[in-house]
N, C-alpha and C positions, 0 to 999 in steps of 0.2 A: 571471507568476511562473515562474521557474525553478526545479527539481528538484534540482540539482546547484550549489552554491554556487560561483559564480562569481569571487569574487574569488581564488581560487588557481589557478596555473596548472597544478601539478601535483600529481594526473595528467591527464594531458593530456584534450580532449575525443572522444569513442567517435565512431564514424562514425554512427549517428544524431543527436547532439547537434550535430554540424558540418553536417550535412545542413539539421537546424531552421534555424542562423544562416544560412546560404547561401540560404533560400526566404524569409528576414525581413527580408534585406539586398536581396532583387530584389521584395518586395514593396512596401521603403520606395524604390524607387527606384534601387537600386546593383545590376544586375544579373550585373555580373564581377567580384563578390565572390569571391574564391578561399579565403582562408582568416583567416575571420571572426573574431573574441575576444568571449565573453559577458563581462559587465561589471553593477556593480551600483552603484545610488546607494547615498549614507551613508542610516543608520535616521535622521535629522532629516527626511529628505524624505518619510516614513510619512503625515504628517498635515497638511500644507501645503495649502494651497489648489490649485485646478485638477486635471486629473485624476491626478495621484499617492495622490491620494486613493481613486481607487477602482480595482478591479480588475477587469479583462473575463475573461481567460483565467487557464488553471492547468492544471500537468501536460501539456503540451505533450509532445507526441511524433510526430516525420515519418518514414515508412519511408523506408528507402533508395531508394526508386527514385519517390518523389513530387517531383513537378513546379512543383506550386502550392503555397503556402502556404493559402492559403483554402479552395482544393479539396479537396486529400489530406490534410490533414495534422487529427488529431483531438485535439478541445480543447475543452473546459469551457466553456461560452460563456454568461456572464450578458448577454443582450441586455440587460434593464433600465438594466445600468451604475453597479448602486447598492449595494454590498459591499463592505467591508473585511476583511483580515485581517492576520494577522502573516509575514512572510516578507520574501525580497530581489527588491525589483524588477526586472527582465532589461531590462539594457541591449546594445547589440550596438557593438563597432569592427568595423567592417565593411572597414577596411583598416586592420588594425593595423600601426603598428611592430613592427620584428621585434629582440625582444631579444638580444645579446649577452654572456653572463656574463663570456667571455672577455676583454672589453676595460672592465671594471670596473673599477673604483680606489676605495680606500680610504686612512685617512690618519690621526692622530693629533692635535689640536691643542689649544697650551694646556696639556698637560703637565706634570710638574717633573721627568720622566723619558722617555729616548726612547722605552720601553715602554706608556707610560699617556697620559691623554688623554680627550678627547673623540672619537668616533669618526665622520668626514668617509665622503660616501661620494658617487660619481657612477656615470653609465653608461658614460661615455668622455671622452676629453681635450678636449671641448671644450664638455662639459656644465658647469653651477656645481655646486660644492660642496654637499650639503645631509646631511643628519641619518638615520642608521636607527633607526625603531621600536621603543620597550625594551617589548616584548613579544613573544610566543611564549615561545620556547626561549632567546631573545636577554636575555628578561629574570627567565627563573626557571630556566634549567636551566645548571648548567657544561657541558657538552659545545657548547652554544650560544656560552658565552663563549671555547671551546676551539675553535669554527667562525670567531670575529668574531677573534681573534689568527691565526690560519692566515692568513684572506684580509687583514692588515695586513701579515705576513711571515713570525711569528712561527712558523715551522714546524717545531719540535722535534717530534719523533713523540709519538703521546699518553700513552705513558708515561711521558715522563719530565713528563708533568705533576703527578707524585705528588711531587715533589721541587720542583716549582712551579707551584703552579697558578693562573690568571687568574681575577683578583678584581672580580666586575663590581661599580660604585661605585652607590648612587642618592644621596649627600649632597653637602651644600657643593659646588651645581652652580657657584657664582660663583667658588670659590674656581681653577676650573680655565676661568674667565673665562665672562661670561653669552652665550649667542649672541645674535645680532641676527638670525638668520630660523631659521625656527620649522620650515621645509619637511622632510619625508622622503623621500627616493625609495625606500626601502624598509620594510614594516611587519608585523608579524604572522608573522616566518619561522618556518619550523616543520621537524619530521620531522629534526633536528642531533643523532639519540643513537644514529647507529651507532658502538660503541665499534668492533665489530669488522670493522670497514671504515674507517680513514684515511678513505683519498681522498674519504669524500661530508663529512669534518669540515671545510669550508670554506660562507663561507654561501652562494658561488656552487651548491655540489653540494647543498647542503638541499632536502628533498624537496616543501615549500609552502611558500608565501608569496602577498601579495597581489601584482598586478601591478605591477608599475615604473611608479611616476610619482610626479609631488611632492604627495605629502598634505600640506594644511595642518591646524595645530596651533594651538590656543589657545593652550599652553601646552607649556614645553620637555618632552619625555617621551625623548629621546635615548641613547645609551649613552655613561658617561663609565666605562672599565675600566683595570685593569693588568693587565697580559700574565703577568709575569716574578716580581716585585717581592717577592711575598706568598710561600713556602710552607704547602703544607698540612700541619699539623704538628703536633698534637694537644699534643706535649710543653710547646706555648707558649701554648697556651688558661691563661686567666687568669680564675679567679671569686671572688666577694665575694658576702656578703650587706650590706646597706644596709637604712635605716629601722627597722631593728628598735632594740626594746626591750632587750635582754640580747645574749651572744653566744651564737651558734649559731641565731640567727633573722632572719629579716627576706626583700627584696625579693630576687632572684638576680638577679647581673648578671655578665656576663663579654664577652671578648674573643678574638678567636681571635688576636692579638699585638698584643706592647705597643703600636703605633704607632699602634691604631685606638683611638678613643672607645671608653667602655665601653657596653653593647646590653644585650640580653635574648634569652633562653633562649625564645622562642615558646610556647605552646603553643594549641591552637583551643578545648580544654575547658578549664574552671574542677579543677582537678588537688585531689582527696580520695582518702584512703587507702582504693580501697574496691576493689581490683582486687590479683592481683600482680604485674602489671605497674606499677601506680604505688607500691607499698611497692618494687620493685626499682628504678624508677629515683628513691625519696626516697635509699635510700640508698647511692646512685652520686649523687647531688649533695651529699649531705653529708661522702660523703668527696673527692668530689673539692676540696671546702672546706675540706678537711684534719683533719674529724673522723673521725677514722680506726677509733673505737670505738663510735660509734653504734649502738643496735641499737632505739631507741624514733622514729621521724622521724615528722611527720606535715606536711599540706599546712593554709595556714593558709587561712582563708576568704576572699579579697580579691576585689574583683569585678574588672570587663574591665580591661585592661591601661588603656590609654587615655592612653601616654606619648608624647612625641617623640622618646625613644629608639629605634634601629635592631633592628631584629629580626635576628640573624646566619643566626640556625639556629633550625627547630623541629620537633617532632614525634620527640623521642627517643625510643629505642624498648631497652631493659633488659632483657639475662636474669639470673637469679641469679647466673651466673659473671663478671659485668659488673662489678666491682670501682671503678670511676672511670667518671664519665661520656664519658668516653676515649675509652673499650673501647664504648660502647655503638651500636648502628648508628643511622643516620639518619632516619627513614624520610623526611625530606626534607633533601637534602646542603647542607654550607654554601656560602652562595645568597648574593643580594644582599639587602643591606638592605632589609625594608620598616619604613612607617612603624605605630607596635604598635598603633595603637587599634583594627584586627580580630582581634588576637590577645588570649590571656590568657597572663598570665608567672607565674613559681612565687614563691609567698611559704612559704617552710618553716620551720620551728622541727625543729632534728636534735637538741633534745632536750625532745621533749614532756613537761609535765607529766600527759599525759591517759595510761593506762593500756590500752595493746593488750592484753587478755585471749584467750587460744587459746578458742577452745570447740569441745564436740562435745556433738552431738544425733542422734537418731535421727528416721524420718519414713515415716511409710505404713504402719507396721506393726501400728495396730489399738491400744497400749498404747505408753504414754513412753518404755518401756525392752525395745521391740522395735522394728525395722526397718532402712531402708539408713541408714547410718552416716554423718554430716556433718561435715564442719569448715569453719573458719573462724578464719586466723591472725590476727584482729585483731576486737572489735565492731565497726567500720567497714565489715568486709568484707563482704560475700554467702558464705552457708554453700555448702561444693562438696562433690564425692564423695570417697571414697575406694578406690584400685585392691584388686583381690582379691588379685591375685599374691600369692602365699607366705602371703596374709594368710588364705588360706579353709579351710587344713590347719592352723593353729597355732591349738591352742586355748588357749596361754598370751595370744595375741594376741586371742585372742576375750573372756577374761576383761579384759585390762587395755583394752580398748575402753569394759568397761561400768564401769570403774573412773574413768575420763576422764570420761566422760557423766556421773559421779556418784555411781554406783551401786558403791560401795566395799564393798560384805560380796560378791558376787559372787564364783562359784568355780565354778561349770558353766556358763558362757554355752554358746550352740551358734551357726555360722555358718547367715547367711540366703541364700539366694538370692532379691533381691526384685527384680529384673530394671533394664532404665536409669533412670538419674537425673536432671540436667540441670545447666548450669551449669559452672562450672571442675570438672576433677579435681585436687585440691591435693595428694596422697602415692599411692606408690605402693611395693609393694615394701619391707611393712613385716612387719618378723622380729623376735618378740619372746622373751626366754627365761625360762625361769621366775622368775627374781627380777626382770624390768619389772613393777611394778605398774601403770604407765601405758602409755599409748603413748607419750608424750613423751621416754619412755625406752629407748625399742626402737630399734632401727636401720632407717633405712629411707632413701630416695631423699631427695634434696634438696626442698625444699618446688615445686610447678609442673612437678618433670622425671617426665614420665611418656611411657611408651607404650602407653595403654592408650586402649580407648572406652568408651561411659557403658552397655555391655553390663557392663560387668567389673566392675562397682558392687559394694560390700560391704553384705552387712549381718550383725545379729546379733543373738538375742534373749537376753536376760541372765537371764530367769528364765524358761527352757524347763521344760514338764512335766517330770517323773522317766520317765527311763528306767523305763519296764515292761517288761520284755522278754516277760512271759506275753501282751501286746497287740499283740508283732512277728507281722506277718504273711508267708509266706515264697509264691512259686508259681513255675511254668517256665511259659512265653510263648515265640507262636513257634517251636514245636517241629514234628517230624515227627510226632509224636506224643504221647503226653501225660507219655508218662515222660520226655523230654527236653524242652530250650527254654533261652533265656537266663533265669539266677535273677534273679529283682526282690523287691522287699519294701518294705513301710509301715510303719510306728511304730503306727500306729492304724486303725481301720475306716473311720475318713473323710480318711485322708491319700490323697496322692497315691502309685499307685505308680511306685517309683525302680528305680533299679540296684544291682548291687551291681559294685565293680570289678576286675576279674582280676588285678592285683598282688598277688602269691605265691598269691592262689588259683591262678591256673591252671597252677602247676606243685606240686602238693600234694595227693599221693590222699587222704592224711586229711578234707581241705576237702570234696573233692567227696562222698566218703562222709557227712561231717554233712550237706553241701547236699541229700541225699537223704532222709535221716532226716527231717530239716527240713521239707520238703516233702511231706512222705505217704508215706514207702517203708521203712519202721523195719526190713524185714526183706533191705535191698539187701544181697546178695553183691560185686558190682562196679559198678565207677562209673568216667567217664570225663566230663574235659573235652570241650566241646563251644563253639563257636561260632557266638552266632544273628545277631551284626549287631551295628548301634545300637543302645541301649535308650533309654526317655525321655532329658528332659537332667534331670533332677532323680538325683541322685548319692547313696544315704543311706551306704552303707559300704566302704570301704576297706582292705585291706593286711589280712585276713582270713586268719589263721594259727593251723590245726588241730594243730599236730604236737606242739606238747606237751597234749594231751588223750590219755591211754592209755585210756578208757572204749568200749569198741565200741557203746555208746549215744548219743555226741557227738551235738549238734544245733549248729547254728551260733553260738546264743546263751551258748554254751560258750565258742566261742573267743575269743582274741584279735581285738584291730584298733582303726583310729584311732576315736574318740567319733565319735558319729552325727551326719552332717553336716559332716563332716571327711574331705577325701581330694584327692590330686593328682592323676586322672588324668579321664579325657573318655568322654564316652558311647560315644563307639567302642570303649574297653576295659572294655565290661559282661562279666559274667562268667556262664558255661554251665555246663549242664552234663549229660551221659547216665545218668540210673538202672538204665537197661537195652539196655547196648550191643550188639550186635554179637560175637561171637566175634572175639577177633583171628586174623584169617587172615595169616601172615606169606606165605604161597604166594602172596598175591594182591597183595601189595605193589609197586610200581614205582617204579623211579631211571632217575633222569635226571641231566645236567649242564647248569645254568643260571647266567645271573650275569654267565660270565666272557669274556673278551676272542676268543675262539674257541671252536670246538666243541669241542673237547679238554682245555680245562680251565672250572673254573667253582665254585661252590658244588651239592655233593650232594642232588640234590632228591628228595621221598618223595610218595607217599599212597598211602593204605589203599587205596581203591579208583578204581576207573578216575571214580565220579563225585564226588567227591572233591577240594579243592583240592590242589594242591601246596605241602607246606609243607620245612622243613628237618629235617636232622637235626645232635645236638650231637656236636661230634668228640669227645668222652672217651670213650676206651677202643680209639679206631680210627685213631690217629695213626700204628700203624710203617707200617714200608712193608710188610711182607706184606701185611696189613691196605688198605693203598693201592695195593698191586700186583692185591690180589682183585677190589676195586673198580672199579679201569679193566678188568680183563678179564669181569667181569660186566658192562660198559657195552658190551661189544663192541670194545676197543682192544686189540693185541696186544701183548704185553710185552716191544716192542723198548728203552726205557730205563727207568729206574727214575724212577717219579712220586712228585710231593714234594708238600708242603703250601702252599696259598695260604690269602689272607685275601682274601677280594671282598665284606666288609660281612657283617653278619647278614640284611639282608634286610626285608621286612614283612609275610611270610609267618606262618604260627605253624608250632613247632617239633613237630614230632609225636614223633621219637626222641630218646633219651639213655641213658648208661650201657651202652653198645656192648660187648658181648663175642662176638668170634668163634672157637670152635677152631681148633684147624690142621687144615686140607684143604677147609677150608669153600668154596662155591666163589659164594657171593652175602652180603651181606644178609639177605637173607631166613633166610638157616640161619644168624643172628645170634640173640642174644638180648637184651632190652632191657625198659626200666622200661617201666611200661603206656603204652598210646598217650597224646601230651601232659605224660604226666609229666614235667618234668624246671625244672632249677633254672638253665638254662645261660645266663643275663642279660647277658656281655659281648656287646661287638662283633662282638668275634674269636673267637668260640665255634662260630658255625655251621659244619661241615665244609665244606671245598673245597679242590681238588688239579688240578693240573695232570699229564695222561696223558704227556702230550709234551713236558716242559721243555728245555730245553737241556742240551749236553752239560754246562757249568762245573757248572749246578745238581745234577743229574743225579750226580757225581763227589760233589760235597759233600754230598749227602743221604746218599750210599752211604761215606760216611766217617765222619760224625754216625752214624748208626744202627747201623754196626758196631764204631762206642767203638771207632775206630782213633786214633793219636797218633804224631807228628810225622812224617807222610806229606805229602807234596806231590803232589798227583795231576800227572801231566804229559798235557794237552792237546794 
């Protein structure tokens, strides 16, 4: 038995494989075997009488530097001689002929075009004539038929095969005259699909094949193509229904141009509405049928094809922007015929009387009208998820969800986090506003187009307990100590504790003052945002806005913010906070310039203390240029030109200043004044300070222009 399948030449054999033939060829007798060929009988010889029957060796392998076959070389050895298996026998040419691609010929015969034919092929001029192999690549792949036209003549470069591509034939073999010998000298060629290499698209450069010589054939299996003849052309595909009962139903049949018989649409599965990939390509066949208004298609139930019509194409493959089955890709390109009884074909009806109803349901959540939220755009279909995006902060979306489901008096739903799902994601990116009662009304992504995974699953419970807010629980975690920490909170004594999240909390003394009260500290004098990290992933409050509360008794449950359960941002912006901070030491403050393209300009960086990260501060209030002249020469830069303003990003720092006011003579920062540490509202881009020490002169002339409200001056450079 041989290990490496022998009938292909290439890739060629490794220097122990040539080694093994060399010690098999001097063992049978042929000792100045130079350079041997393995070889295989046909699988008919498996079961024959005499020893082909049974097997001695297996797994054969000779090092390179053995001498004997019998000696060195180690091998599986049934002494008995009484075992069968499945595999290819090893035969050896021990003085092979040595092939020549180069003096090949190829030929055309039979025709009714000097393009088409039956395809003739030899090794050299004074070989006969015989047949190649309509299989491999020769008999299912175009680039194969784009190999067998090159090596006849036909060597247009392969693009411009789009404009005409070669049609391998497998019908009405007599029509193109019956052959009288059956031989091939070549079969099985393979490895013909480098688009992006020409030169190996001839069959001479293809990468396998079996060895050259005349295989006999029961039966014709040869290639009869046109080169030229045909283009590929979508605009000329031709389809009908047939056998039906009314119009708009029946068997699908088409052509890819008028001059061929009419064929079939392939398919390998029996085709039901239960996917959406098969409701998008029912209805890319029915319009390309020319019902152009369809919106109910379904797949009729008809068993295996089991026609003697030609199969052209099969395995179409439909997205929803796939309008015509035109437009839609192939997942196998149009090919040659085969004969359909391994295939199934479509029988559609594009206008069902059966009724596609949408549904939605909920599932895991313990009660009918809690959990992750399903649909399913047809009763045929399998129930799939739905994406969260925009869906997990709208709670007009969270009510008309449970209005869909059924549940029509609903008007507090709450969004679920109930983790993955399984199955299709069918919607995503659904925005509802208060006058959608449904979903079906809300805006949202095309049905199938999503970018999401089965992490992002929605849910929602439609009849949530009532808000009690005397049952909210509030605490700090992961603090330095006890008065600080990131703020979390539960709805109840046995929930889970969540986060709450720093959107406008963290720039809003009022907030952090409740978040204290809140938490144990009723008699806080001051308070400062704080940052502790991550918090869980579970998310309960958002966008938490104290400032219209004038009560110096506010507790959180006071203020503003989205319904519980609702919010757009991520555990990494949990929200902190310090009860009892630190004195602000402005004397201990340090700046830096970071950010920017050199050392001399950059974004204005701060922090409180040396252990401390560096976070930003917001330009308002420090934009002139005194103010920016101060700045570089408290950096250390002398005030040879006047510095100007850059933008280098906001950064992913947190903001620690704003609301900048400096006197005049001031000679840092630090002898500034500003809102409390964190405070501040400064949410653009282009907000965080930064300035270049050292701009250029142009710059430099036009900021000293700008800032002293001079007009119609031309600076001269």
């Amino acid at each position: 038995s041989y290990s490496v399948n022998p009938y292909y030449t290439n890739p060629p054999l490794n220097a122990n494989q040539l080694n093994t033939l060399k010690l098999l060829c001097a063992a049978a007798g042929f000792p100045n075997a130079s350079t041997p060929t393995a070889m295989t009988y046909p699988t008919t010889y498996y079961y024959t009488p005499d020893y082909y029957l049974y097997w001695y060796t297996d797994d054969i392998s000779c090092p390179l530097d053995a001498t004997s076959f019998a000696v060195d070389c180690l091998a599986q050895i049934d002494h008995q001689g009484a075992y069968t298996r499945s595999g290819s026998p090893l035969g050896v040419d021990c003085y092979p002929e040595v092939e020549r691609p180069s003096e090949w010929e190829f030929r055309l015969v039979n025709g009714n075009t000097n393009s088409s034919g039956i395809v003739n092929m030899r090794p050299n001029s004074t070989a006969p004539w015989a047949l190649i192999g309509y299989d491999g690549d020769l008999g299912y792949n175009l680039i194969g038929w784009v190999a067998v036209c090159r090596s006849l003549g036909f060597n247009s470069s392969v693009d411009d095969y789009a404009a005409g591509r070669p049609f391998a034939l497998r019908r009405d073999f007599c029509a193109y005259g019956c052959p009288t010998v059956y031989n091939k000298w070549l079969q099985a060629v393979g490895g013909c699909t480098l688009w992006d290499k020409p030169q190996y698209t001839s069959i001479q450069n293809c990468t396998s094949r079996w060895r050259l010589g005349a295989f006999s054939s029961n039966s014709y299996d040869g290639i009869v193509i046109d080169c030229m003849s045909h283009p590929y052309d979508p605009s000329q595909w031709e389809f009908r229904l047939v056998e039906g009962t009314r119009p708009g139903m029946g068997k699908l049949e088409w052509r890819p141009w008028p001059e061929l018989d009419w064929g079939l649409l392939g398919n390998q599965y029996r085709s039901t509405l239960n996917s959406l990939d098969q409701l998008f390509r029912a209805l890319s066949i029915c319009r390309s049928l020319g019902f152009l208004n369809v919106t109910n298609p379904d797949f009729l139930p008809v068993g295996n094809v089991n026609y003697t019509q030609e199969v052209y194409s099969y395995g179409i493959n439909c997205r929803i922007d796939n309008t015509y089955v035109q437009n839609c890709s192939q997942v196998y390109p149009l090919r040659t015929p085969q004969v359909g009884s391994q295939y199934y074909t479509y029988w559609i009806d594009c206008y069902s009387p059966n009724i596609f109803k949408a549904e939605w349901k909920f599932e895991n959540g313990g009660t009918p009208w809690r959990g992750r939220l399903l649909y399913r755009f047809s009763n045929y279909a399998p129930f799939g998820t739905v994406c969260n995006d925009y869906f997990k902060h709208n709670h007009f979306s969270w009510n008309a969800a449970c209005h869909s489901a059924g549940y029509t008096n609903v008007t507090g739903a709450r969004y679920l986090a109930m983790g993955p799902g399984s199955g299709d994601i069918y919607l995503d990116d659904i925005r509802c506003l208060a006058t959608n009662f449904y979903l079906e009304d809300c805006q949202k992504a095309d049905l199938g187009v999503t970018n999401c995974f089965h992490g992002q699953d929605a849910g929602v419970d439609c009849y949530p307990p009532p808000d009690e807010l005397w049952r909210w629980e509030f605490r700090l975690t992961d603090g330095s100590k006890t008065t600080n920490g990131r703020l979390e909170m539960r709805p109840t004594s046995v929930s889970s504790w969540g986060t709450v999240c720093s959107d406008i909390f963290n720039h809003t003394y009022s907030a952090w003052m409740a978040a204290c009260r809140t938490v144990g500290y009723p008699n806080v004098q001051r308070a400062a945002w704080r940052y502790n990290g991550m918090g869980p992933e579970i998310i309960y409050l958002d966008k938490i806005d104290c400032r219209n509360t004038t009560s110096n008794e506010t507790i959180l449950t006071n203020c503003s913010g989205y319904p519980i359960g609702s919010y757009d941002c991520t555990s990494w912006d949990a929200a902190g906070v310090d009860c009892d901070p630190e004195p602000e030491r402005p004397q201990d403050w340090q700046f830096t310039l970071a950010g920017g393209t050199a050392a001399t300009n950059g974004r204005v960086m701060m922090r409180p203390t040396p252990s401390t990260p560096w976070g930003t501060v917001c330009k308002r209030g420090l934009t002139s240029v005194l103010n920016l002249t101060m700045i570089c020469l408290s950096l250390g830069f002398s005030a040879t030109t006047r510095p100007v303003l850059r933008n280098f990003g906001r950064g992913t720092t947190p903001m620690y200043l704003d609301e900048g006011s400096c006197r005049q003579g001031v000679h840092s920062l630090n002898n500034c004044t500003f809102a409390p540490l964190f405070s501040h509202d400064c949410l653009g881009a282009d907000e965080a300070l930064a300035l270049d020490c050292y701009p250029t002169m142009t710059e430099t002339l036009t900021a000293t222009i700008t800032h002293s409200n001079l007009v119609n001056v031309t600076p001269t450079v």
